[in-house]
C-alpha angles and dihedrals in degrees: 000000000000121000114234122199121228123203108237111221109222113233113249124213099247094234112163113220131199120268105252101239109208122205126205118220113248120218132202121227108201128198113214129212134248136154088239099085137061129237083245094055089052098051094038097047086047093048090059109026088041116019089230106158109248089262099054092047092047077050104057097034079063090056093049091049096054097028107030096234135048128175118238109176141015130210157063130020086238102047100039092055080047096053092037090062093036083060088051092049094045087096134226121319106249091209093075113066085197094051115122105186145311134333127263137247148177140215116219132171110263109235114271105038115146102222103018102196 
């Protein structure tokens, strides 16, 4: 009869470690203002791009108007480069017969996050 080895598991202390919580890093995309663009424009290209309620996105095209900037979205490093293109692509407002294309906007690291790149 032939001899088979069989491996021997060491015993482990059964120490119980913490779960390793990882945190994404969360990113701002911020609409910036400029006086080539309606209140419409804002509200409609935030509707659809966003999928703000009318009032939030009259809302916070109130707040780019009086303070430049307003945040839009917050989240990851992925989807706000995303959004933020997708703001750059949205086209000219018709309303305005001098508007030459579409509004700008930025993407920052939110406050708190742990490795900021």
């Amino acid at each position: 009869m032939s001899e088979v080895a069989i491996p021997v598991r060491e015993r482990r202390s059964h120490v119980r470690q913490r779960p390793r919580v990882v945190t994404i890093p969360r990113y701002h995309v911020i609409l910036l203002d400029d006086d080539d663009h309606s209140y419409d424009y804002v509200i409609e290209m935030l509707t659809k791009l966003f999928g703000h309620s009318r009032e939030r996105a009259f809302l916070m095209a109130c707040e780019v108007d009086g303070a430049g900037r307003v945040i839009v979205d917050t989240t990851n490093k992925d989807r706000a480069e995303l959004k933020r293109d997708q703001i750059h692509a949205y086209g000219a407002d018709w309303r305005i017969p001098h508007c030459k294309g579409s509004m700008s906007a930025t993407v920052e690291p939110a406050p708190g996050n742990c490795e900021e790149e």
